[in-house]
mmCIF file as Biopython writes it, N, C-alpha, C and O atoms, coordinates in Angstrom:
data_model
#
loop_
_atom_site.group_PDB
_atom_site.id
_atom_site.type_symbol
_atom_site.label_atom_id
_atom_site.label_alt_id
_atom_site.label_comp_id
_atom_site.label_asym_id
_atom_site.label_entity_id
_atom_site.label_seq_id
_atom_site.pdbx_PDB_ins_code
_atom_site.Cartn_x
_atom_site.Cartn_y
_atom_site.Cartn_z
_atom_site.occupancy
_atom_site.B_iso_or_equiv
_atom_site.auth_seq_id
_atom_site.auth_asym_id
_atom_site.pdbx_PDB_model_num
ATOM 1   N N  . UNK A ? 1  ? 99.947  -162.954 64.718 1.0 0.0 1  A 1 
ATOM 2   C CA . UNK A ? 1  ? 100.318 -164.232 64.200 1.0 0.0 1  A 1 
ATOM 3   C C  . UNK A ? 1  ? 99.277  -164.631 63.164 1.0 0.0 1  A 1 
ATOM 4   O O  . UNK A ? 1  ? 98.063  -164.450 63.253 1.0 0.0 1  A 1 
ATOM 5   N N  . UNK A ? 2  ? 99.978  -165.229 62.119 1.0 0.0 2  A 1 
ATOM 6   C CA . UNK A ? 2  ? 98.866  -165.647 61.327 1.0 0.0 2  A 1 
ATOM 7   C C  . UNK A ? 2  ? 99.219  -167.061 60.635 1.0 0.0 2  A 1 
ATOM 8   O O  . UNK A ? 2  ? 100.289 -167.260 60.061 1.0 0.0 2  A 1 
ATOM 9   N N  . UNK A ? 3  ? 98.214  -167.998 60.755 1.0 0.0 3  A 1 
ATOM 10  C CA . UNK A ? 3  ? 98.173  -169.283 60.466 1.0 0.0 3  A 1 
ATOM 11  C C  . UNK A ? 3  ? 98.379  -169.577 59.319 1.0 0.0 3  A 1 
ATOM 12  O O  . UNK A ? 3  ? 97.781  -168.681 58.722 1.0 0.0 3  A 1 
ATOM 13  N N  . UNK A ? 4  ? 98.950  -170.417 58.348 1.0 0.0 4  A 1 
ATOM 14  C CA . UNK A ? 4  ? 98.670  -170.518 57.032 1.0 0.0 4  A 1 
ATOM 15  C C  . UNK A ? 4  ? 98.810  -172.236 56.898 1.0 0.0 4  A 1 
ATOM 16  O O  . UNK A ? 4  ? 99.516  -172.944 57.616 1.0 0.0 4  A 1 
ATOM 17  N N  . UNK A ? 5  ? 97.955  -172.677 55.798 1.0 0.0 5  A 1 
ATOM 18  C CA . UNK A ? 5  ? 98.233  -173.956 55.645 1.0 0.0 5  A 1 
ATOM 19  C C  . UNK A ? 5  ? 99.695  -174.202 55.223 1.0 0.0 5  A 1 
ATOM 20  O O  . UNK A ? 5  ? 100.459 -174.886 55.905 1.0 0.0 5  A 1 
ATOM 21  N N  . UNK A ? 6  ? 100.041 -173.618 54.077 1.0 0.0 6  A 1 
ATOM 22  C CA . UNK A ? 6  ? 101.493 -173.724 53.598 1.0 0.0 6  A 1 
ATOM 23  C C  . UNK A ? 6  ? 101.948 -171.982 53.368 1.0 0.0 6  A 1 
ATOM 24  O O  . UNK A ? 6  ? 101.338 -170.935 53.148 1.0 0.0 6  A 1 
ATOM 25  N N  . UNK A ? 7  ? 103.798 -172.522 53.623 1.0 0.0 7  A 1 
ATOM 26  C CA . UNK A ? 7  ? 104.119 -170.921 52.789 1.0 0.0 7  A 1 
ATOM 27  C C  . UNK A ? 7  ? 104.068 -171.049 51.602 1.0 0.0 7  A 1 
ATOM 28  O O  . UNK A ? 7  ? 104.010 -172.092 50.952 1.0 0.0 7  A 1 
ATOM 29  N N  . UNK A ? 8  ? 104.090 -169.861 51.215 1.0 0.0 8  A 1 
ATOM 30  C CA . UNK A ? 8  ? 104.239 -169.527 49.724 1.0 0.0 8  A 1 
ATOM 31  C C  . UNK A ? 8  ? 106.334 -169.304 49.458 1.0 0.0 8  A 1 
ATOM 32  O O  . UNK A ? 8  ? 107.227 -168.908 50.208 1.0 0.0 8  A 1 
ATOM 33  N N  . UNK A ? 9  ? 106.310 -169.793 48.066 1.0 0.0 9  A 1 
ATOM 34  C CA . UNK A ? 9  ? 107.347 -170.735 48.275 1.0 0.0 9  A 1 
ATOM 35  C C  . UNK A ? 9  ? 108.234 -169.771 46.339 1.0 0.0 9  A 1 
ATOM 36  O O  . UNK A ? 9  ? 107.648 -169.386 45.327 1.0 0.0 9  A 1 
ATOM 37  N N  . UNK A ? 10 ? 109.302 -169.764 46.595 1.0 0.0 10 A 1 
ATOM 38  C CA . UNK A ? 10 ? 109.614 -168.876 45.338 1.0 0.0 10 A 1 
ATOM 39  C C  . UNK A ? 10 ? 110.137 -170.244 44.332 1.0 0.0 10 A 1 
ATOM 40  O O  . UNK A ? 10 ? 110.330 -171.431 44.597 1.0 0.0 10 A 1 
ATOM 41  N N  . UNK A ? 11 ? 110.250 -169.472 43.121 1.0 0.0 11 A 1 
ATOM 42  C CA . UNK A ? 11 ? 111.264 -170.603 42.271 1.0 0.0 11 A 1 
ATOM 43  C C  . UNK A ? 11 ? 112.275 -171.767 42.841 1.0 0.0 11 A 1 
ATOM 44  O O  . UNK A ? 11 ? 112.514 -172.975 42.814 1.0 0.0 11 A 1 
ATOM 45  N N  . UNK A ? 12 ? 112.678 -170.536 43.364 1.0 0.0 12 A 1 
ATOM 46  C CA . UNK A ? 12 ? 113.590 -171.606 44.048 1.0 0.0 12 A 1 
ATOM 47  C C  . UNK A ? 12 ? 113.697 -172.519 45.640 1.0 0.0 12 A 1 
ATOM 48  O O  . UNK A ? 12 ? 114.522 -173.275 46.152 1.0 0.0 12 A 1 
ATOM 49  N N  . UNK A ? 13 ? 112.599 -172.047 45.960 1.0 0.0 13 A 1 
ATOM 50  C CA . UNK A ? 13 ? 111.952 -173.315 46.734 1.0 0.0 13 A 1 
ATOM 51  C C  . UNK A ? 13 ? 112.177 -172.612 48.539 1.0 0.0 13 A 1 
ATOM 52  O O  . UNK A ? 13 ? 112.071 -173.302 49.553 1.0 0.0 13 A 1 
ATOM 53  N N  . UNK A ? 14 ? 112.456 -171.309 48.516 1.0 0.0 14 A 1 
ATOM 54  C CA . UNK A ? 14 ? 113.148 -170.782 49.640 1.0 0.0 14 A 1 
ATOM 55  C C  . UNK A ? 14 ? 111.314 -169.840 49.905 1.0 0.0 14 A 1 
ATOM 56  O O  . UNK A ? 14 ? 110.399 -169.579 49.124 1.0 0.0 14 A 1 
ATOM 57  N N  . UNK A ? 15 ? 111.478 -169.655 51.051 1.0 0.0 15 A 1 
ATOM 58  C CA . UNK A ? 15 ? 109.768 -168.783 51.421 1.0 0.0 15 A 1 
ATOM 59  C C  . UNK A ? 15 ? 110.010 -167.660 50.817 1.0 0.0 15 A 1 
ATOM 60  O O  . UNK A ? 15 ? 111.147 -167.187 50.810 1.0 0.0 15 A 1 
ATOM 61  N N  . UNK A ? 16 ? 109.009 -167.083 50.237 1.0 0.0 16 A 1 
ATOM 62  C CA . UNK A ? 16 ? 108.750 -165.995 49.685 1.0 0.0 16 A 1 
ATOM 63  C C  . UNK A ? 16 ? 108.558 -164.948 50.654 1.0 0.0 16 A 1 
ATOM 64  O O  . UNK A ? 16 ? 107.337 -164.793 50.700 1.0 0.0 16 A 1 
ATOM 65  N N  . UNK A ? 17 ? 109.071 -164.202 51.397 1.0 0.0 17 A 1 
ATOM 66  C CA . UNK A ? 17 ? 108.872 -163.479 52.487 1.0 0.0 17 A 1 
ATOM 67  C C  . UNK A ? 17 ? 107.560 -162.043 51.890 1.0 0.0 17 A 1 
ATOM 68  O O  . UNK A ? 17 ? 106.817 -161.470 52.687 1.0 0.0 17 A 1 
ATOM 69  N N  . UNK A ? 18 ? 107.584 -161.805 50.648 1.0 0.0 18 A 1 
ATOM 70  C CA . UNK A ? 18 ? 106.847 -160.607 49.934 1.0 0.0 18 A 1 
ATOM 71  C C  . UNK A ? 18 ? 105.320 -161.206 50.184 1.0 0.0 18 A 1 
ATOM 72  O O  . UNK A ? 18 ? 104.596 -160.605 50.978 1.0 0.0 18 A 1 
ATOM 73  N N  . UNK A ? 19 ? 104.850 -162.343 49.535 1.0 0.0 19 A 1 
ATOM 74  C CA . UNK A ? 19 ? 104.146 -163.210 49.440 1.0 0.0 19 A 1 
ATOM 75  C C  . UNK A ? 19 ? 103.330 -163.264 50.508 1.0 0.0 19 A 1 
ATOM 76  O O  . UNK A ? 19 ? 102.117 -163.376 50.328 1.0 0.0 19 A 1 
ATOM 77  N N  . UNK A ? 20 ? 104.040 -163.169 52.186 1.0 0.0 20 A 1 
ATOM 78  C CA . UNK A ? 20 ? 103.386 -163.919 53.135 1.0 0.0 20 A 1 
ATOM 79  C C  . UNK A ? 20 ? 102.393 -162.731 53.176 1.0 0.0 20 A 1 
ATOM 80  O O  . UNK A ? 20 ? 102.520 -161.736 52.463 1.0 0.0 20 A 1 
ATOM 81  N N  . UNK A ? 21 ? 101.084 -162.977 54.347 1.0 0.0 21 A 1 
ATOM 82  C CA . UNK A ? 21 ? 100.094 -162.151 54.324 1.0 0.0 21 A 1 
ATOM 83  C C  . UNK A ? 21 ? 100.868 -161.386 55.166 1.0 0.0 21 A 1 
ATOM 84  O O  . UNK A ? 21 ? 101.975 -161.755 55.558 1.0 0.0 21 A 1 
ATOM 85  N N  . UNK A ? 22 ? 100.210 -160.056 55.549 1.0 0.0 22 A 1 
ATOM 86  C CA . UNK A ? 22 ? 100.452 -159.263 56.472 1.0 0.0 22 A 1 
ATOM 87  C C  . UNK A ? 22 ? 99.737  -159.308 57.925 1.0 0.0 22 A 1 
ATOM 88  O O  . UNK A ? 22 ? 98.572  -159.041 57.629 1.0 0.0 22 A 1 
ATOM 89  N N  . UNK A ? 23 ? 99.775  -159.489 59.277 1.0 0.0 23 A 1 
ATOM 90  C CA . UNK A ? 23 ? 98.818  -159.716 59.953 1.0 0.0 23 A 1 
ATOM 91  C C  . UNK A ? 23 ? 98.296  -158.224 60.229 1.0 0.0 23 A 1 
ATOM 92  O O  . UNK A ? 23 ? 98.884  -157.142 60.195 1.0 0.0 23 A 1 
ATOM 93  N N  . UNK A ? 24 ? 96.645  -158.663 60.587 1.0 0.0 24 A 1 
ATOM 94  C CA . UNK A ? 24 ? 96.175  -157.488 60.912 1.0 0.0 24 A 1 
ATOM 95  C C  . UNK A ? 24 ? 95.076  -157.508 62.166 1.0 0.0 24 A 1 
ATOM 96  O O  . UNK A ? 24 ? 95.246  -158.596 62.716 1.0 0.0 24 A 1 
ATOM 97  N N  . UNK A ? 25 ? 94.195  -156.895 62.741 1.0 0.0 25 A 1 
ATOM 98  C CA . UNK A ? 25 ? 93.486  -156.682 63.469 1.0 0.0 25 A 1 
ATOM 99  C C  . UNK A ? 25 ? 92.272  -157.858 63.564 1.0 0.0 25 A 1 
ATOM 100 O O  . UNK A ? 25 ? 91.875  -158.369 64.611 1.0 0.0 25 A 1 
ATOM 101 N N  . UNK A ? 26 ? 91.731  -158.190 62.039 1.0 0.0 26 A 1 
ATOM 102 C CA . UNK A ? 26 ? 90.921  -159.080 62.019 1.0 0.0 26 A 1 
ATOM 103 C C  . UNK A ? 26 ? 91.555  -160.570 62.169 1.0 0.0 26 A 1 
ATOM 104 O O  . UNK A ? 26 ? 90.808  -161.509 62.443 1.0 0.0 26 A 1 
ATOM 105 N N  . UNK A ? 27 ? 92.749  -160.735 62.009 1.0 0.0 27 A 1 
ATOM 106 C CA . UNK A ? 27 ? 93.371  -161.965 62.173 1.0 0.0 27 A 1 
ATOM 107 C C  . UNK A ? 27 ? 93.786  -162.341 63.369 1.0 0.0 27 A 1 
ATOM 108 O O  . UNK A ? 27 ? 94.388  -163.412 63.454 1.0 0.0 27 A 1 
ATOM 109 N N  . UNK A ? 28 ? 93.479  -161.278 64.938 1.0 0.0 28 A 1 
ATOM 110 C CA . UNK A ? 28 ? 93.633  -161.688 65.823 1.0 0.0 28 A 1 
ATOM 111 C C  . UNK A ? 28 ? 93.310  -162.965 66.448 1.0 0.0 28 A 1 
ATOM 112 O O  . UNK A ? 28 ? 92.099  -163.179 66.514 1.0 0.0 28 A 1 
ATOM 113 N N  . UNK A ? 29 ? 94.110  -163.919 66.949 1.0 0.0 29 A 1 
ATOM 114 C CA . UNK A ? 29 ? 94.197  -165.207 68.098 1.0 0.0 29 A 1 
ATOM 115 C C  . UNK A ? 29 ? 93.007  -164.862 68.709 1.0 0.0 29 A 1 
ATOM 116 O O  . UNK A ? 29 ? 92.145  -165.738 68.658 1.0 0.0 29 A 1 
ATOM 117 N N  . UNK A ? 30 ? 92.696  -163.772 69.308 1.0 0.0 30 A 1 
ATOM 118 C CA . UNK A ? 30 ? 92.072  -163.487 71.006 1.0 0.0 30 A 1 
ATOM 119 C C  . UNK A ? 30 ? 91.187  -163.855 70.767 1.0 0.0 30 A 1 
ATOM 120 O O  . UNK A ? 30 ? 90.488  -163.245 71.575 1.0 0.0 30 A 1 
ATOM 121 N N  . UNK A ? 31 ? 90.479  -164.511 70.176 1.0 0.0 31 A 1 
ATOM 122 C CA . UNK A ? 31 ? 88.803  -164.288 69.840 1.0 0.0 31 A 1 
ATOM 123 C C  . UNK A ? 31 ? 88.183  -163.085 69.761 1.0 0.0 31 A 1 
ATOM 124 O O  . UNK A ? 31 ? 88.872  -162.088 69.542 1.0 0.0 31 A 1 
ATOM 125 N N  . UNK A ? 32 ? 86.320  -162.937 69.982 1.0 0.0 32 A 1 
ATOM 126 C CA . UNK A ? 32 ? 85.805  -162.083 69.841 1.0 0.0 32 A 1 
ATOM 127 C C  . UNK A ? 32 ? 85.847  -161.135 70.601 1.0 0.0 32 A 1 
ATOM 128 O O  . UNK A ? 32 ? 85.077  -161.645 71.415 1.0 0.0 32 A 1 
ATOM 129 N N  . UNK A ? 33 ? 86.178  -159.806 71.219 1.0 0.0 33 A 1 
ATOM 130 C CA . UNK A ? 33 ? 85.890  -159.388 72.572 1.0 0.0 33 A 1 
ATOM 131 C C  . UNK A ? 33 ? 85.066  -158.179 72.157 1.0 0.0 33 A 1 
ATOM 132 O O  . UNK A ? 33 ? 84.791  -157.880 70.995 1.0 0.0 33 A 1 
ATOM 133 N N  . UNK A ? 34 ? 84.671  -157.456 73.365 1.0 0.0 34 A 1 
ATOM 134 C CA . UNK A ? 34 ? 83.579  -156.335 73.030 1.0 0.0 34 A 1 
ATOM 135 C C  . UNK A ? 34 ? 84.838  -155.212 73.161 1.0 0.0 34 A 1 
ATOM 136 O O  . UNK A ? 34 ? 85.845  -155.296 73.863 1.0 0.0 34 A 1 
ATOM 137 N N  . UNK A ? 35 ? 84.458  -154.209 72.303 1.0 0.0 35 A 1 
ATOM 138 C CA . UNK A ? 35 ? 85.186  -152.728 72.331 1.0 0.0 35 A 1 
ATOM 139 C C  . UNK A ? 35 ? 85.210  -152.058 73.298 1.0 0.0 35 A 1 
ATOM 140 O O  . UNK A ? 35 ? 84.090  -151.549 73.343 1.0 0.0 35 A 1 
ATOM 141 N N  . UNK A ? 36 ? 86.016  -151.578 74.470 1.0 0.0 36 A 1 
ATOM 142 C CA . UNK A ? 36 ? 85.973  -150.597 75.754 1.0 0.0 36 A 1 
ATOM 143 C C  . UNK A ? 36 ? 87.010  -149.887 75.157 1.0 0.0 36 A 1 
ATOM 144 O O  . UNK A ? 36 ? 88.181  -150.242 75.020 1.0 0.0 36 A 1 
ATOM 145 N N  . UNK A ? 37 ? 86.379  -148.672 74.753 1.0 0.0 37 A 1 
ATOM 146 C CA . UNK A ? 37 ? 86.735  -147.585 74.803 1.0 0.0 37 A 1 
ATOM 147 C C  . UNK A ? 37 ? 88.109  -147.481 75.611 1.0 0.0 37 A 1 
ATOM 148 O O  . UNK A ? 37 ? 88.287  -148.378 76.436 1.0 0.0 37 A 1 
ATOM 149 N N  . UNK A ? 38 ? 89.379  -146.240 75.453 1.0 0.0 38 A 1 
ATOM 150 C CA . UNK A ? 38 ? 90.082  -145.736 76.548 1.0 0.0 38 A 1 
ATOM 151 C C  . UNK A ? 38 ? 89.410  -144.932 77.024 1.0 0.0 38 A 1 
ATOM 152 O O  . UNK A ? 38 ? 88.595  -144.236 76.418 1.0 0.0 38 A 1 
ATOM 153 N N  . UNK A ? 39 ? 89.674  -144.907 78.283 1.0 0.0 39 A 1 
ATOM 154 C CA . UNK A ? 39 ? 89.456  -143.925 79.271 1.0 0.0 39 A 1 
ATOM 155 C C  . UNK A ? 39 ? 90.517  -143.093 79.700 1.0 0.0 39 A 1 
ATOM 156 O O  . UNK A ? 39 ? 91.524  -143.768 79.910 1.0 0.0 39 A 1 
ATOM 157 N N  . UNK A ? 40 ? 90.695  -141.750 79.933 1.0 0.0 40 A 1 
ATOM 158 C CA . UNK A ? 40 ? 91.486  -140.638 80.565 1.0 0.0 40 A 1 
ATOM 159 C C  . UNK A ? 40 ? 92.244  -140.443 79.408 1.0 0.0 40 A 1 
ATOM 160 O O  . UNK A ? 40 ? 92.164  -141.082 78.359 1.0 0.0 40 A 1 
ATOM 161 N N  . UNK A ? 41 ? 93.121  -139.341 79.727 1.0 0.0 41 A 1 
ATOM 162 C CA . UNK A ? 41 ? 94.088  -138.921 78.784 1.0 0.0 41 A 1 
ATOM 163 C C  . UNK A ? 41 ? 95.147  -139.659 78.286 1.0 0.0 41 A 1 
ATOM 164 O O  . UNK A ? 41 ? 95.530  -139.785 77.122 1.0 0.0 41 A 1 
ATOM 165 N N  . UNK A ? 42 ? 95.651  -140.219 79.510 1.0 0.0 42 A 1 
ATOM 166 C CA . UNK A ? 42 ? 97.138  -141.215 78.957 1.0 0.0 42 A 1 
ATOM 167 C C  . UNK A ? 42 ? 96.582  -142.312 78.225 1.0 0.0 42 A 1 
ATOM 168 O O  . UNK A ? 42 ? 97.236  -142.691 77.253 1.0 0.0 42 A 1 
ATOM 169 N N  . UNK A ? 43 ? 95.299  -143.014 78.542 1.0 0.0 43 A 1 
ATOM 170 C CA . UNK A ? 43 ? 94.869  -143.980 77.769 1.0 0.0 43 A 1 
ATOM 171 C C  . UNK A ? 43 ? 94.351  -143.759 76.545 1.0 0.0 43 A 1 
ATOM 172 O O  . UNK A ? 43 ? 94.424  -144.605 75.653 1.0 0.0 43 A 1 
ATOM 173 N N  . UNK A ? 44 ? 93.676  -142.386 76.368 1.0 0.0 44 A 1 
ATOM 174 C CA . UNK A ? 44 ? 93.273  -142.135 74.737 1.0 0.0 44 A 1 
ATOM 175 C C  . UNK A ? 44 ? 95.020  -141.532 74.202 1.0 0.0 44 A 1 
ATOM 176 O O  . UNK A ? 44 ? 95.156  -141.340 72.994 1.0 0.0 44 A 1 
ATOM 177 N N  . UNK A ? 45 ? 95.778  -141.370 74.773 1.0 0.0 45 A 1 
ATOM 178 C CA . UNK A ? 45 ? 96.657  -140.839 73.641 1.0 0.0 45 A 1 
ATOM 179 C C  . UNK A ? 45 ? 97.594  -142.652 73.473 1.0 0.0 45 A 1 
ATOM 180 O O  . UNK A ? 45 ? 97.719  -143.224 72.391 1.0 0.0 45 A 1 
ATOM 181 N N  . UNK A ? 46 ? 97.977  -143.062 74.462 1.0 0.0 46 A 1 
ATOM 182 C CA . UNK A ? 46 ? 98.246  -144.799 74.043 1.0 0.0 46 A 1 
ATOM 183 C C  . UNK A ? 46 ? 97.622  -145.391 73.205 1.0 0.0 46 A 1 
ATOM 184 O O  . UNK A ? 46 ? 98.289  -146.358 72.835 1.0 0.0 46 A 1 
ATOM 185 N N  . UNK A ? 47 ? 96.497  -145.315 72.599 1.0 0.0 47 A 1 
ATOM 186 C CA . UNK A ? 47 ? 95.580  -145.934 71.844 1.0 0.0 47 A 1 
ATOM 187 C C  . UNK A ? 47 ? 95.960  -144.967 70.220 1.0 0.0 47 A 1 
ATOM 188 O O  . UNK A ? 47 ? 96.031  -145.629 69.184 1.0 0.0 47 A 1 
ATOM 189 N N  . UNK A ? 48 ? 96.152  -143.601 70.167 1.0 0.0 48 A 1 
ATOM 190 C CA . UNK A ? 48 ? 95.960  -143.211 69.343 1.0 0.0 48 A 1 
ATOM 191 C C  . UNK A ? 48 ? 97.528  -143.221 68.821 1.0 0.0 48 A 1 
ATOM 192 O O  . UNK A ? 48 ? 97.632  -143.200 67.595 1.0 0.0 48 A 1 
ATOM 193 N N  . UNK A ? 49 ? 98.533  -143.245 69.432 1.0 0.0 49 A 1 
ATOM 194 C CA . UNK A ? 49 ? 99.858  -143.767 68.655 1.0 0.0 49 A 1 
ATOM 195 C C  . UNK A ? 49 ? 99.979  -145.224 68.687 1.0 0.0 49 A 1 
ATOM 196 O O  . UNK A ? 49 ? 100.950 -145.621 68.043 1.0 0.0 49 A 1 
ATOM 197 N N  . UNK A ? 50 ? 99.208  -146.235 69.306 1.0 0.0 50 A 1 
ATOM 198 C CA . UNK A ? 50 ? 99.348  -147.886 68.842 1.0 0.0 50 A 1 
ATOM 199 C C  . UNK A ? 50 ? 98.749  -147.368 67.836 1.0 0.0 50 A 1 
ATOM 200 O O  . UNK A ? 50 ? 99.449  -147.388 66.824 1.0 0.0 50 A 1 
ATOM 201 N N  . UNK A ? 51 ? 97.610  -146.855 67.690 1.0 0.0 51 A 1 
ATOM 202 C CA . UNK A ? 51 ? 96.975  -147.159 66.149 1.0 0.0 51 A 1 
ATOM 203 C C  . UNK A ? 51 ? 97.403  -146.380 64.986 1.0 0.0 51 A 1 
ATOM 204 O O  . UNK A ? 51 ? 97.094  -146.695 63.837 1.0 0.0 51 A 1 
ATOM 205 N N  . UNK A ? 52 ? 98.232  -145.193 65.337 1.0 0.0 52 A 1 
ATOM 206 C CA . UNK A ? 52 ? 99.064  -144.742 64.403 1.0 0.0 52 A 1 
ATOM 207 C C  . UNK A ? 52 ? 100.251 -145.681 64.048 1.0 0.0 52 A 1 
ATOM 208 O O  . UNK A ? 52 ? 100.569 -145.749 62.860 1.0 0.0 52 A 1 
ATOM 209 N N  . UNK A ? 53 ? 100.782 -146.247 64.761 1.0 0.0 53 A 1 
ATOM 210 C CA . UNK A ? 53 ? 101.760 -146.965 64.685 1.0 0.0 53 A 1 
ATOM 211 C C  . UNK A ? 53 ? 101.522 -148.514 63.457 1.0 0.0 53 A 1 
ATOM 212 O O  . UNK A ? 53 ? 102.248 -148.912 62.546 1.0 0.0 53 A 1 
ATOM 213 N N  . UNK A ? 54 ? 100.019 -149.105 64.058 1.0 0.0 54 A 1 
ATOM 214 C CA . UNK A ? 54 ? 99.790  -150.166 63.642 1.0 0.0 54 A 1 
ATOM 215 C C  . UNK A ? 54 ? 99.034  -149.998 62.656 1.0 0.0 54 A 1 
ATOM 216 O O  . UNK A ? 54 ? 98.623  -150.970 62.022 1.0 0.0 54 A 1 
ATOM 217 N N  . UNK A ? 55 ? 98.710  -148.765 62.341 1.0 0.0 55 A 1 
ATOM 218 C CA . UNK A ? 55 ? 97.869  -148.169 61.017 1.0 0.0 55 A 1 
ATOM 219 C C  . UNK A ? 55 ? 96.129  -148.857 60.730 1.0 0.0 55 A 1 
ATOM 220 O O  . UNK A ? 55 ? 95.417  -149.241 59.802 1.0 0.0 55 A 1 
ATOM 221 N N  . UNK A ? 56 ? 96.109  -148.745 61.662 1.0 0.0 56 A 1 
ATOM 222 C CA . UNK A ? 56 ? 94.650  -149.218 62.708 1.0 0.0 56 A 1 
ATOM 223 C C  . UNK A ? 56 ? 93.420  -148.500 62.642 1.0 0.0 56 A 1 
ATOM 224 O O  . UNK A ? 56 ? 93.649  -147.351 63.020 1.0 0.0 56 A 1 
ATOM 225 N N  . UNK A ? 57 ? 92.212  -148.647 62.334 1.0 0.0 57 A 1 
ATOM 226 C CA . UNK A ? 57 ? 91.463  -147.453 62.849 1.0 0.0 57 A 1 
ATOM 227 C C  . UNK A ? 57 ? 91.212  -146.975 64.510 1.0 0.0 57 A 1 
ATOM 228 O O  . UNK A ? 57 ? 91.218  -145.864 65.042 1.0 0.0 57 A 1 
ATOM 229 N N  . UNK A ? 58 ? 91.034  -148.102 64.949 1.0 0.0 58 A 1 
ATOM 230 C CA . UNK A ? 58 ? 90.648  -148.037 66.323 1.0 0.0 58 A 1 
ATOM 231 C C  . UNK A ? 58 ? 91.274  -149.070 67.537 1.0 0.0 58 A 1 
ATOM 232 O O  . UNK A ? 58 ? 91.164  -150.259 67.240 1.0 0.0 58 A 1 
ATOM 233 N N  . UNK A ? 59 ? 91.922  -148.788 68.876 1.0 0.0 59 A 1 
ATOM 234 C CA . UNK A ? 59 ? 92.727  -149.817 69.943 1.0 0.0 59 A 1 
ATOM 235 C C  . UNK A ? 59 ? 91.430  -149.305 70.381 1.0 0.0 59 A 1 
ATOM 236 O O  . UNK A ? 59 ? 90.779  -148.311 70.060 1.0 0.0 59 A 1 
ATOM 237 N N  . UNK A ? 60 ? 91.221  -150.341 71.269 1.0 0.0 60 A 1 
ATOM 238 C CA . UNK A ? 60 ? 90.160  -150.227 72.525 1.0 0.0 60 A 1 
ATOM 239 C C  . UNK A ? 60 ? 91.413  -150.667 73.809 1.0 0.0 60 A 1 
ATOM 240 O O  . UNK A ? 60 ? 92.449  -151.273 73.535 1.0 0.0 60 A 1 
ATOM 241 N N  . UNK A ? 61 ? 90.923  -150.077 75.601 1.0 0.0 61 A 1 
ATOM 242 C CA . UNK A ? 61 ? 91.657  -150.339 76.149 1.0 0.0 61 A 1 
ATOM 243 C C  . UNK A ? 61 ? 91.956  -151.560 76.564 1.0 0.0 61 A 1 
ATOM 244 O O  . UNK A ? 61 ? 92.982  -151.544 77.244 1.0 0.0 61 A 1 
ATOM 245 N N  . UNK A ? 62 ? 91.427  -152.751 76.423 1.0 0.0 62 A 1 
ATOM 246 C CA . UNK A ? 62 ? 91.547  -153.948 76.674 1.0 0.0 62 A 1 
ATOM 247 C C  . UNK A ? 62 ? 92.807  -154.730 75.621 1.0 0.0 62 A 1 
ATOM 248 O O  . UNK A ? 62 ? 93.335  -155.824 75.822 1.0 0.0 62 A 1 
ATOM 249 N N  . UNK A ? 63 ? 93.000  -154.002 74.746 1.0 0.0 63 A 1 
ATOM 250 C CA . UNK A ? 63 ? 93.981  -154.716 73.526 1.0 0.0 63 A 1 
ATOM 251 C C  . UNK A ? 63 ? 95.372  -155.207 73.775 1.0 0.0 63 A 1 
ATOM 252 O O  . UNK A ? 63 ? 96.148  -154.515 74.434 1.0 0.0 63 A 1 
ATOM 253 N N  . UNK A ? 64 ? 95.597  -155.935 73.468 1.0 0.0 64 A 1 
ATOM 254 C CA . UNK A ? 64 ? 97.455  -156.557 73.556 1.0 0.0 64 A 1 
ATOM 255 C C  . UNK A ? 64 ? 97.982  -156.094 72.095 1.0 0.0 64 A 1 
ATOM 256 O O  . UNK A ? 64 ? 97.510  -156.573 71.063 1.0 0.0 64 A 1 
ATOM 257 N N  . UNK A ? 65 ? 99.132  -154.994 72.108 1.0 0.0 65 A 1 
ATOM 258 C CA . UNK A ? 65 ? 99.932  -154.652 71.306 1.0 0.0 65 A 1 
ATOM 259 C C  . UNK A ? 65 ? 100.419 -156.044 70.183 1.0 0.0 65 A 1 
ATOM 260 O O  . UNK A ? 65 ? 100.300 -156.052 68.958 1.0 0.0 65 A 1 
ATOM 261 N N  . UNK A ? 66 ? 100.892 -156.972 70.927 1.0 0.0 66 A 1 
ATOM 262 C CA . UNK A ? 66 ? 101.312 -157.538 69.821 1.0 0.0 66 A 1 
ATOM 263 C C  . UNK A ? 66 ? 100.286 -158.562 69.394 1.0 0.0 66 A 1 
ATOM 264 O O  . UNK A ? 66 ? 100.701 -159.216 68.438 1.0 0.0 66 A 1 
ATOM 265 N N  . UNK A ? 67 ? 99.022  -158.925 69.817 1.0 0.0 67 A 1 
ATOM 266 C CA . UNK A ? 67 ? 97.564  -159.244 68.948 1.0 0.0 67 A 1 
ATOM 267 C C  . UNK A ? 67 ? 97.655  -158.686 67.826 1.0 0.0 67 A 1 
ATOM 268 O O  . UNK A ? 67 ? 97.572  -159.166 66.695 1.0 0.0 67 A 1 
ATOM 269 N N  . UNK A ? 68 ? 97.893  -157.274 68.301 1.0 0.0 68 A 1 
ATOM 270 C CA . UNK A ? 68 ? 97.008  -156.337 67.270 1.0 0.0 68 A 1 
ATOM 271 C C  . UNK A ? 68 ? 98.152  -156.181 65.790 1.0 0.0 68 A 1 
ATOM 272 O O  . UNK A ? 68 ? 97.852  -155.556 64.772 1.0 0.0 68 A 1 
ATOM 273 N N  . UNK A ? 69 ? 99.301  -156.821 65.986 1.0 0.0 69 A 1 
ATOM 274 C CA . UNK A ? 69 ? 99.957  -156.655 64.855 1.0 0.0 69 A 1 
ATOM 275 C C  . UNK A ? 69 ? 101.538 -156.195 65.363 1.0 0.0 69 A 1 
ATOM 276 O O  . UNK A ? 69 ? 102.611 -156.388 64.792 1.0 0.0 69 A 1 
ATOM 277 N N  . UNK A ? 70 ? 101.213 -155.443 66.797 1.0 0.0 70 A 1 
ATOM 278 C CA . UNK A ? 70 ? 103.072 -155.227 66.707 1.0 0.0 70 A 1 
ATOM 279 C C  . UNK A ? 70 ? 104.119 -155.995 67.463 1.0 0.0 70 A 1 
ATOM 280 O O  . UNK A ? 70 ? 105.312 -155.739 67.298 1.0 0.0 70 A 1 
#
């Protein structure tokens, strides 16, 4: 989710959907949290298709999918 004071707004007065930002990792709600690593196999390969997916460098296992953008 990402906050904006106003949308960005076309000629014709309708939201510019191109315009809006994209959300990303640093624009997370959650606040600050510390990085924990995944642990085991199923958890490093979950981490490494969210972040393929979300075009991410790095999920730690504590992350909420749709924080992080999806």
């Amino acid at each position: 989710m990402v906050f904006l004071d106003s949308f960005p707004l076309t000629n014709n007065g309708k939201i510019d959907r191109k315009a809006l930002p994209e959300p990303t990792a640093e624009r997370r709600s959650s606040g600050e949290r510390t990085f924990a690593s995944p642990r085991g196999e199923t958890e490093n390969r979950l981490a490494e298709i969210w972040a393929g997916i979300l075009k991410i460098d790095r999920v730690g296992r504590d992350e909420n999918y749709f924080e992080l953008g999806g």
